[in-house]
N, C-alpha and C positions, 0 to 999 in steps of 0.2 A: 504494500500500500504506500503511494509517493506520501510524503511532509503535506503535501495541499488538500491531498483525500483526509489525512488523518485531523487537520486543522479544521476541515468542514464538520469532520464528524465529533470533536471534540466541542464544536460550536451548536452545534447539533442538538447533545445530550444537555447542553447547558441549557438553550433554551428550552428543550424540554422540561428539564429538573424545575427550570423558573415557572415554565405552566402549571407542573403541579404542585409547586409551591405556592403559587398565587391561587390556584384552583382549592386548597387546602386551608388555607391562611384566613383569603378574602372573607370567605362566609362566614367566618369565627370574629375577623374585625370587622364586620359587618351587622352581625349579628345583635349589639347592643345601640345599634342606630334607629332603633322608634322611633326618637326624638329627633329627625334630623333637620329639622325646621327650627333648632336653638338658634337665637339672635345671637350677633355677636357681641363680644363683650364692650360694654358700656360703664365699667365700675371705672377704666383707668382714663377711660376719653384720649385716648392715643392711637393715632393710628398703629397700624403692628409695624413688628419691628422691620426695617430696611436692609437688613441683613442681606435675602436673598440675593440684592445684585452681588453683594460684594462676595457672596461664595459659591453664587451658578456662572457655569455650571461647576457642580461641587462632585466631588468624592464622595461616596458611601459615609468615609469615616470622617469627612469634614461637618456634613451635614448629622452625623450621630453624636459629635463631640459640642456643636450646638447646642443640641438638643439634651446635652447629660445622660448620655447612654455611652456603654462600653459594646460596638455592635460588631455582630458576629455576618461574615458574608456567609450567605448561602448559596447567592452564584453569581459568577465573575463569567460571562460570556459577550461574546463579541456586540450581542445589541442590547446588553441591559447588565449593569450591576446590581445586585439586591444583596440588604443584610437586615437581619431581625434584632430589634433592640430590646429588651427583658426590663421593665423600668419598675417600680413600687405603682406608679401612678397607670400603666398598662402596658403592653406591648404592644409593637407597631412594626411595620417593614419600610424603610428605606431602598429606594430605587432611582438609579440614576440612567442615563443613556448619552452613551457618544452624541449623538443628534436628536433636533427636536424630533424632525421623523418617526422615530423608534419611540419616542415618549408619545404620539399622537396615536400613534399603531396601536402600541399599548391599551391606551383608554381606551378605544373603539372595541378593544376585545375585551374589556373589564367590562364596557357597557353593559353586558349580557349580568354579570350579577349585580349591578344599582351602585348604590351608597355613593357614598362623599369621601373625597379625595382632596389631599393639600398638594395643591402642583405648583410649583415654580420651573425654573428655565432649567429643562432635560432634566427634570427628577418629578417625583412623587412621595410622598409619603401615607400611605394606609395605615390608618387607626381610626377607634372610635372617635365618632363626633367632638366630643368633649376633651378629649385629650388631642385632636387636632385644633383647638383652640389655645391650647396649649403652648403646644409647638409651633405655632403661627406667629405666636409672639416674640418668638425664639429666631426662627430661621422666616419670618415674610411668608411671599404665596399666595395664593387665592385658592378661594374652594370651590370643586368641579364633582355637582349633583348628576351624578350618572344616572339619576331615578327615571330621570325625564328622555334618557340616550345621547344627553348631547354632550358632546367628551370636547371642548370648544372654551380654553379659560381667555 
């Protein structure tokens, strides 16, 4: 098998590994989004933080070191990096992408399971609602309600 065949298919298994991670994951952080029509936060009168430009497109572990998480990659392939962050306050996945492209592809195939998403430039982060308020304050972004299929921030 030439180096190019074994790179496709090493790229291959990865995005595989990443569907059924996400296919696994999604529904679980998803799962505690009833409420997904919370306002956003109004206690501090501040827009969120500005961060995003200054770290997209970011790293897996720039954007987890943000966010006070020690994160763990679960897969490093050619059209998307993802890692899981373990936090007291919830868990969450971090996803970033060489190109917007691949972050736009993305959604349009999340669309199929809903919920709400924190997207900034070539990444996403999936977590409940509330703790994407969170991290919003943390790392910027806006949020992309897949309920309705339109994957478009």
């Amino acid at each position: 098998m030439s180096q190019q065949q074994t790179q496709r298919s090493a790229s291959r298994r990865g995005l595989a590994f990443a569907a059924l991670v996400t296919a696994v994951v999604l529904p679980l952080a998803t799962a505690c989004s009833a409420d997904s029509d919370s306002a956003p936060d109004k206690d501090s009168g501040k827009p969120p933080a500005p961060v995003a430009a200054m770290v997209a497109p970011a790293k897996v572990e720039v954007i987890a070191k943000l966010t006070g998480c020690e994160v763990s990659i679960r897969t490093n392939a050619d059209e998307l990096r993802e890692g899981v962050c373990h936090t007291a306050k919830g868990d969450y996945l971090i996803t970033t992408f060489p190109a917007e492209k691949y972050k736009l592809t993305w959604l349009d195939s999340a669309a199929i399971y809903g919920g709400k998403y924190l997207v900034g430039n070539r990444w996403v982060i999936t977590a409940p609602p509330k703790l994407q308020e969170l991290l919003r304050k943390k790392v910027g972004g806006t949020f992309v309600d897949l309920s309705d299929h339109d994957a478009q921030n």
